[in-house]
BAMARDREN-826076 format. One line per field, with one value per residue (C-alpha): y, x, z; residue in one letter. Coordinates in steps of 0.05 Angstrom, whole numbers. Example, Ala and Ser with C-alpha at 12.3 -4.5 7.8 and 13.67 -1.06 7.14 Angstrom:
2
y <- (-90,-21);
x <- (246,273);
z <- (156,143);
resn <- (a,s);
//
This chain:
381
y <- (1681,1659,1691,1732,1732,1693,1762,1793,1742,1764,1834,1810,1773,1819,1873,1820,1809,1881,1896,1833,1859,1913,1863,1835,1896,1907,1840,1854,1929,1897,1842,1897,1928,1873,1859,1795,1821,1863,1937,1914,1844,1806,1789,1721,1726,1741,1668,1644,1698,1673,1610,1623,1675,1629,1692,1699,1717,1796,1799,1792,1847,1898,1885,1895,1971,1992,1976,2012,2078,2074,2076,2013,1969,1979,1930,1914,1899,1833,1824,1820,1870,1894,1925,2001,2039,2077,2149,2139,2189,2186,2156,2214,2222,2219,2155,2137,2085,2054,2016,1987,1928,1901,1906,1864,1896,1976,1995,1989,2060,2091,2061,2079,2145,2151,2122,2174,2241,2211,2190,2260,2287,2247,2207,2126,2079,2026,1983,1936,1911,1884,1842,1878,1858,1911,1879,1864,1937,1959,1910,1937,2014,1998,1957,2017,2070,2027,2029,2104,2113,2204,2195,2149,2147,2096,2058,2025,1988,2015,1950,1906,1890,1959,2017,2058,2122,2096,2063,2132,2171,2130,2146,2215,2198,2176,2195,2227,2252,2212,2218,2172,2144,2132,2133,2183,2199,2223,2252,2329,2308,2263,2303,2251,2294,2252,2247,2219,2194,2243,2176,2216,2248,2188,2158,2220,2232,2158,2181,2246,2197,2151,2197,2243,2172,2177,2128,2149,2085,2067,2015,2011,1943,1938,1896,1911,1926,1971,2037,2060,2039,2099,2155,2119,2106,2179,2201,2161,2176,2252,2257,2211,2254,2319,2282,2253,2175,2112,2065,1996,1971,1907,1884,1833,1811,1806,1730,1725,1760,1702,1675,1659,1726,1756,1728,1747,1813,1813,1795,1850,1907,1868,1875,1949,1966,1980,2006,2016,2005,2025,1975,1980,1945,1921,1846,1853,1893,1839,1781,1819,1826,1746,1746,1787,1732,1676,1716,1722,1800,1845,1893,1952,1953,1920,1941,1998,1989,2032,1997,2027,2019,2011,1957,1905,1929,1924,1852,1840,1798,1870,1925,1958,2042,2049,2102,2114,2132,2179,2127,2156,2227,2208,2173,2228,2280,2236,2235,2305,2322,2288,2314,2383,2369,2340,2417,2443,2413,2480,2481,2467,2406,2385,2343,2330,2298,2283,2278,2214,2206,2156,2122,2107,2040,1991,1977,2042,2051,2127,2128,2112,2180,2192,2189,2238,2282,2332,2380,2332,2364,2379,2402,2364,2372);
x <- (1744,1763,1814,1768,1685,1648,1596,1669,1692,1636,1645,1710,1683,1628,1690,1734,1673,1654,1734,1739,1712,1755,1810,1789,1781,1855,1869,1816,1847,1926,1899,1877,1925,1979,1941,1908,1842,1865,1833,1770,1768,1712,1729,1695,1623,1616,1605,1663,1698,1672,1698,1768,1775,1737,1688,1616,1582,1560,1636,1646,1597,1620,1694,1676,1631,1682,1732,1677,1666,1746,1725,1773,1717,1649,1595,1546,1477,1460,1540,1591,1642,1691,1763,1760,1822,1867,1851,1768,1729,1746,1805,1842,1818,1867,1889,1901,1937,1924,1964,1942,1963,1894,1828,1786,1791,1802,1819,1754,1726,1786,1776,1708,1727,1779,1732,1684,1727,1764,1694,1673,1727,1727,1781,1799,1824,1874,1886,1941,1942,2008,1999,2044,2108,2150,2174,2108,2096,2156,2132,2058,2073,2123,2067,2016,2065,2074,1993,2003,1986,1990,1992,1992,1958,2006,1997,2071,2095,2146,2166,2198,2266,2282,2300,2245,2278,2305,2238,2202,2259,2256,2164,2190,2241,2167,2166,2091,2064,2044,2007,2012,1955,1956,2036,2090,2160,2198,2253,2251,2295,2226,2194,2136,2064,2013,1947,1935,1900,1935,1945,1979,1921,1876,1912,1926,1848,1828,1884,1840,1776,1793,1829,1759,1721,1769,1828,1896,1939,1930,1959,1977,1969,2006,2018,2083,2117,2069,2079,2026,2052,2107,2047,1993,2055,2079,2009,1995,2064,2048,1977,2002,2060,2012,1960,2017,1984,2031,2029,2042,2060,2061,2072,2074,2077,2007,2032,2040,1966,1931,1889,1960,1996,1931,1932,2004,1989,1931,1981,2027,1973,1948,2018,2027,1955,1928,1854,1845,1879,1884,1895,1915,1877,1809,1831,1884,1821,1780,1825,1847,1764,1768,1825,1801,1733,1778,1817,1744,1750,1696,1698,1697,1682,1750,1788,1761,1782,1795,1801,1842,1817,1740,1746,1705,1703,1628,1633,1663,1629,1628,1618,1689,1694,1739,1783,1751,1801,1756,1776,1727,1748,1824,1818,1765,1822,1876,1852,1827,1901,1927,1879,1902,1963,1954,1917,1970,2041,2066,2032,2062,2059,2009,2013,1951,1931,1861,1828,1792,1739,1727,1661,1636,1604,1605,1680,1697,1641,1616,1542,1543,1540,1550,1615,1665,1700,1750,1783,1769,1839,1908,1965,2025,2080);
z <- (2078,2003,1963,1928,1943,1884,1870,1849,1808,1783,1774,1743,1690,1673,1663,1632,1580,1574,1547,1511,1445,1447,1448,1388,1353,1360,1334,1269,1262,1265,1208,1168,1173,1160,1086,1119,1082,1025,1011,982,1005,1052,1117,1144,1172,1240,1252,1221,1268,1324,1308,1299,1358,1403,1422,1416,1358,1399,1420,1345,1326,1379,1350,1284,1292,1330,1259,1221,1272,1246,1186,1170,1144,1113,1119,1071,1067,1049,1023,1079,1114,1063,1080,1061,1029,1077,1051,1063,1093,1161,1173,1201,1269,1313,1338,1416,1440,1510,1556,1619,1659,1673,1640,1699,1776,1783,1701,1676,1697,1684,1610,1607,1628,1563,1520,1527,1527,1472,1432,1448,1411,1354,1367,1364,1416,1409,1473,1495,1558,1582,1643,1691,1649,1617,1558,1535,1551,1513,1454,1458,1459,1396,1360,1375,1348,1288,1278,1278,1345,1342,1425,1475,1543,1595,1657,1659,1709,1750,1787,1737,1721,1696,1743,1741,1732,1660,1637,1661,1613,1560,1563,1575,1503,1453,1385,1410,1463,1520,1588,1645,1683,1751,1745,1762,1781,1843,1809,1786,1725,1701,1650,1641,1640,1689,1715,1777,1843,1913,1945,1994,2008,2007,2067,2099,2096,2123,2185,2199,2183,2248,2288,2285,2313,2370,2353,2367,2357,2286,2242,2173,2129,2061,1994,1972,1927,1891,1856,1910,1971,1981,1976,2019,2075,2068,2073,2131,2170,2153,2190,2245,2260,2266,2305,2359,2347,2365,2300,2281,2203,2165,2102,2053,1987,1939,1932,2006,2023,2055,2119,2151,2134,2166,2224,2239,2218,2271,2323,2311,2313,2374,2411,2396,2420,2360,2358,2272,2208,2139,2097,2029,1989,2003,1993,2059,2090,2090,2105,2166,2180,2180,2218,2280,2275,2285,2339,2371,2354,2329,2267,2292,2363,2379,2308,2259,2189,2129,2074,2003,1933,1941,1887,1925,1998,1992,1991,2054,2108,2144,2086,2091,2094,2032,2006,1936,1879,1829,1770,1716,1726,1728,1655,1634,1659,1628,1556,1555,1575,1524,1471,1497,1477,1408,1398,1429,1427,1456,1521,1580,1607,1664,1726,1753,1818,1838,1909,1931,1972,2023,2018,2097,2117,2172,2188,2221,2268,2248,2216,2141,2099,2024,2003,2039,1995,1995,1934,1876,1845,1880,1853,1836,1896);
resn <- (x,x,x,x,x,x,x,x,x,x,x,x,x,x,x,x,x,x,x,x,x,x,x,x,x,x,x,x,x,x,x,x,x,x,x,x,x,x,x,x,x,x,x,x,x,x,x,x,x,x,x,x,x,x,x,x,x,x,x,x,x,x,x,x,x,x,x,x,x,x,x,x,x,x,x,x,x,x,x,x,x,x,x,x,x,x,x,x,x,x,x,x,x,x,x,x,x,x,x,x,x,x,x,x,x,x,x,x,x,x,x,x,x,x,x,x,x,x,x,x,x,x,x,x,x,x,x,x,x,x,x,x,x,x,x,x,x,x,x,x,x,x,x,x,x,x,x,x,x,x,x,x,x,x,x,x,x,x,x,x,x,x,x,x,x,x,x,x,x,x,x,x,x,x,x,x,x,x,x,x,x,x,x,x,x,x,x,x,x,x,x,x,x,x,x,x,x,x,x,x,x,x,x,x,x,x,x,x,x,x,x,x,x,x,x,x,x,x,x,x,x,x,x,x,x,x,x,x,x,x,x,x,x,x,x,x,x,x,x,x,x,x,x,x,x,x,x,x,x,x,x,x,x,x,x,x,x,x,x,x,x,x,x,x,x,x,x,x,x,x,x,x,x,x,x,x,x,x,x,x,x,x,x,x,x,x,x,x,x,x,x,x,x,x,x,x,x,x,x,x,x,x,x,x,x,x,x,x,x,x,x,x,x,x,x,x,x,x,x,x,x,x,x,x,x,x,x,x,x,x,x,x,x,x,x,x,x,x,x,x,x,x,x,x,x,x,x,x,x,x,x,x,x,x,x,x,x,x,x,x,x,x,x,x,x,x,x,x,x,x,x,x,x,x,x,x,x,x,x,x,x);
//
């Protein structure tokens, strides 16, 4: 099996191409900003655009509504798109900046989801995305608060070269109020207001999910490190522990994730009798599917897998039974939470976690259903 199946490059690229504009409407918005185009001046045609940013002329014209919905830049009929002064009609709304570290595979809902509570409400977006490093993130959140950003909605990254207990307190430390996405801390001394998938639960759930098809000796398949792995394994560990089952782990790096690392993983689930896995993510799900073909293995008669993310588990050679993150609702939830407390800057804080479902198909063996679900909302432990 490749790396990653060509219909999800696909899906990539479609996502990629369906954020880009929004890139370059934070590019346009900073330029303004800067005085490239003084209050009153023209900016370039659309063409001309195009040109220098290397996008199409549509990316252009998507970039440049969303600068007049802002209110930032007017455009004229027959005359060009002309730089508006800061105090025109409009321009207070209140401004969101958000961070994430990836606008192609498992972001893009959670952005749509922001985009629409926060268009309901009146309110502009400003994204950065930082590429999973944390000085760019530490650069980006500075340049947003600098554009006026009034709050700030945050995926960081928690496994960089800072501890994450000091990059969480200095989010906690922001000038405005933020809300993390999909992000939160283990200490009781982190402050940080969140809104998040249970992945506790998730994994917990996809335990009950195979131990109800009659498997008792189960396996668990990780990427690591990931700011995910700790809840899926303590979910995991949790229902195996009530349910009595004998269990097998490996793990290995995203970089390390291949045909080879697989295989070996294959052989250790093999030696310890294992009958089904959950495997976080879908990518490890489905080179372990290729692995138990080359090991002359069926999926699922002979190994029933779970896999974690739904991203592109219904792309595997065998349609994987996924753990489904609700990623709308979470960035729905996330900017309505953070609107809330723009109203209200009394409030207390909230810490929201939200139930996935798991969506059955062919690698577990049970009949194929609508998508399993449990409380859409938890509390925070």
């Amino acid at each position: 099996m490749t790396d990653r199946p060509r219909t999800a490059t696909a899906q990539s690229a479609a996502g990629a191409k369906d954020l880009k504009f929004r890139q370059l409407a934070q590019e346009l918005r900073q330029q303004v900003r800067d005085g490239v185009w003084p209050v009153g001046g023209r900016l370039p045609t659309e063409k001309q655009l195009a040109l220098i940013s290397g996008t199409s002329v549509s990316t252009v014209r998507r970039a440049v509504d969303e600068l007049i919905a802002e209110s930032l830049v007017v455009r004229r009929q027959g005359s060009g798109t002309f730089v508006l002064p800061p105090d025109a009609p409009g321009t207070g709304r209140a401004l969101i900046g958000v961070l994430v570290p990836d606008t192609a595979f498992y972001y893009p809902p959670i952005l749509q989801g922001i985009e629409e509570a926060l268009s309901a409400a009146g309110a502009r977006l400003l994204l950065s995305c930082s590429g999973y490093d944390q000085d760019r993130e530490s650069r980006d959140i500075d340049d947003m608060l600098d554009a006026g950003a009034d709050g700030l909605l945050l995926v960081p990254t928690l496994t960089g070269p800072e501890p994450a207990a000091r990059y969480l307190a200095r989010l906690a430390a922001l000038p405005v109020p933020a809300v993390l996405v999909e992000r939160r801390g283990t200490s009781l001394g982190d402050t940080n207001e969140y809104v998040c998938t249970h992945h506790e639960a998730g994994a917990y759930d996809a335990v009950r999910h195979l131990a109800g098809l009659g498997h008792r000796s189960l396996g668990l398949v990780l990427r690591a490190p990931s700011p995910t792995a700790p809840p899926v394994i303590e979910g995991f560990r949790q229902a195996v522990g009530e349910l009595g089952c004998s269990t097998a782990e490996f793990s290995a790096t995203r970089q390390e994730w291949s045909p080879a690392a697989a295989d070996r993983c294959l052989a250790v689930l093999r030696a310890a009798g294992i009958t089904a896995a959950v495997c976080f993510g879908d990518r490890q799900a489905a080179l372990l599917e290729g692995a138990a073909r080359r090991a002359g293995l069926t999926v699922p008669d002979d190994l029933a897998l779970v896999a974690y993310d739904d991203e592109i588990a219904d792309l595997a050679d065998i349609p994987l039974t996924a753990v489904a993150p609700p990623k709308h609702l979470l960035g729905r939830t996330a900017a309505e939470t953070l609107l809330r407390r723009l109203d209200g800057p009394g409030l207390a804080r909230h810490r929201i976690l939200l139930r996935p479902s798991i969506t059955v198909r062919q690698s577990c063996g049970a009949r194929t259903t609508a998508p399993q679900s449990a409380d859409t909302r938890a509390p925070a432990k």
